[in-house]
C-alpha positions in Angstrom: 2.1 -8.4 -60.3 5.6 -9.2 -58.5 6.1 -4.9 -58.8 2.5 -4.7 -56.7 3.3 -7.1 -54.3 7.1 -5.6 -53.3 5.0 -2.0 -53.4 2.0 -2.9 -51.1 4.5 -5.0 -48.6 6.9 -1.9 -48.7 4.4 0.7 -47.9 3.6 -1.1 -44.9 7.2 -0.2 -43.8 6.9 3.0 -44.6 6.3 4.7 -40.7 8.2 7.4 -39.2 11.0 6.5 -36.2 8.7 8.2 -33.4 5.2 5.4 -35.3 8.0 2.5 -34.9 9.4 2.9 -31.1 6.0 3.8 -30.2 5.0 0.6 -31.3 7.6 -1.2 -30.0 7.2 0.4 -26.2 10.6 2.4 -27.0 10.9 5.8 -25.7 7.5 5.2 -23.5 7.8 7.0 -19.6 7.7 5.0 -17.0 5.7 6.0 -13.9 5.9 5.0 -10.7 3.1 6.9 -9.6 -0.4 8.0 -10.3 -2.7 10.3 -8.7 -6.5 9.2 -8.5 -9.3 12.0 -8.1 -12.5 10.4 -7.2 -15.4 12.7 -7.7 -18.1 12.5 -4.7 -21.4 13.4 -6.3 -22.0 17.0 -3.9 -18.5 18.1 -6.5 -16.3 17.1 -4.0 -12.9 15.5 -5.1 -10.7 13.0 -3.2 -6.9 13.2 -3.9 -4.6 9.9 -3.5 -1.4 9.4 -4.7 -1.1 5.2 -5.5 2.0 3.0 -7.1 1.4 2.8 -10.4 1.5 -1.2 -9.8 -1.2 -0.4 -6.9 -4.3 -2.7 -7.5 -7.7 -1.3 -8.7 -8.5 -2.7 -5.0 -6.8 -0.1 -3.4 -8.2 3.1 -4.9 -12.0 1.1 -3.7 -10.0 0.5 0.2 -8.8 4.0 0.2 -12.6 5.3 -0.7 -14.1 3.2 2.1 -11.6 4.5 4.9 -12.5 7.9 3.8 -16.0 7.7 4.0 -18.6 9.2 6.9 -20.0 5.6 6.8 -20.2 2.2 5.1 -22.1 2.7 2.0 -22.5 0.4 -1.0 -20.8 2.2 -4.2 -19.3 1.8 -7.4 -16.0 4.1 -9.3 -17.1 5.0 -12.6 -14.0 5.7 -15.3 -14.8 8.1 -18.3 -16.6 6.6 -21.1 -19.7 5.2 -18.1 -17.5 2.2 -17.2 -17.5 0.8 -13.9 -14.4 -0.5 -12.5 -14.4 -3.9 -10.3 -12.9 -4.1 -6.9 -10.3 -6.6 -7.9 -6.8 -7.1 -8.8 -6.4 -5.3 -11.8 -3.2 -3.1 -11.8 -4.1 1.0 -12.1 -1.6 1.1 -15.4 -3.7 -1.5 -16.8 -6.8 -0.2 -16.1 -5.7 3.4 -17.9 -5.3 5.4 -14.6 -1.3 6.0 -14.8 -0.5 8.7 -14.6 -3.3 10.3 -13.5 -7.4 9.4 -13.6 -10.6 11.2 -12.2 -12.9 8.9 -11.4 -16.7 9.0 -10.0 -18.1 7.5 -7.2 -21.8 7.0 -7.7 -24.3 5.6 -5.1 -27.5 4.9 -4.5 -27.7 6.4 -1.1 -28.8 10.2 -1.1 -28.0 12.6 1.6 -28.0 16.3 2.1 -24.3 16.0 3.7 -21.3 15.0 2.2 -20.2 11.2 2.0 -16.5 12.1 3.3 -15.5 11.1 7.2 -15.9 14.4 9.2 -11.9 14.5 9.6 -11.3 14.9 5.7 -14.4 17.5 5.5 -11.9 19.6 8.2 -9.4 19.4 5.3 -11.1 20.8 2.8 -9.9 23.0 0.6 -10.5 25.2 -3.1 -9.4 23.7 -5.9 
């Protein structure tokens, strides 16, 4: 029984270097930034570059400056979750380094949502 025991608690050890330091946050990148897509639902996308210790606040500020005008939405993160306008950090809510999200309304309209300035900007992706 003792021989089990020392067996079972020693192939819980048993874990390659790259397992461990994952585990213990070693070797991990740091970023400082992350870049946000939000998807408009006509297939355009919005491009912003954020701190990675931006608030989830932000990304929803930076939407409503760039819109034609003020229209109740929400950001939708893969997986049909919607994010809240409040002061989660972008790392913790999985968008570092990078995160396409969608912005989804109940509004429809035959023209774009974006401010006629960005629309001017446009460009092929």
């Amino acid at each position: 029984k003792q021989w089990y025991q020392r067996r079972v608690r020693g192939s819980e050890t048993l874990r390659t270097k790259m397992m461990r330091d994952r585990d213990a946050g070693i070797g991990m990148r740091i970023y400082h930034y992350t870049v946000i897509r939000v998807r408009f639902p006509d297939g355009i996308y919005l491009q912003g570059t954020f701190s990675a210790h931006d608030t989830v606040e932000s990304v929803f500020k930076f939407v409503e400056s760039s819109l034609r005008h003020p229209v109740t939405f929400s950001l939708i993160i893969p997986g049909s979750t919607a994010l809240k306008s409040d002061t989660t950090l972008l790392k913790n809510a999985g968008l570092v380094p990078s995160g396409v999200v969608s912005l989804s309304t109940s509004e429809t309209t035959e023209f774009t949502l974006l401010s006629d300035e960005l629309v001017c900007k446009l460009s092929e992706m």
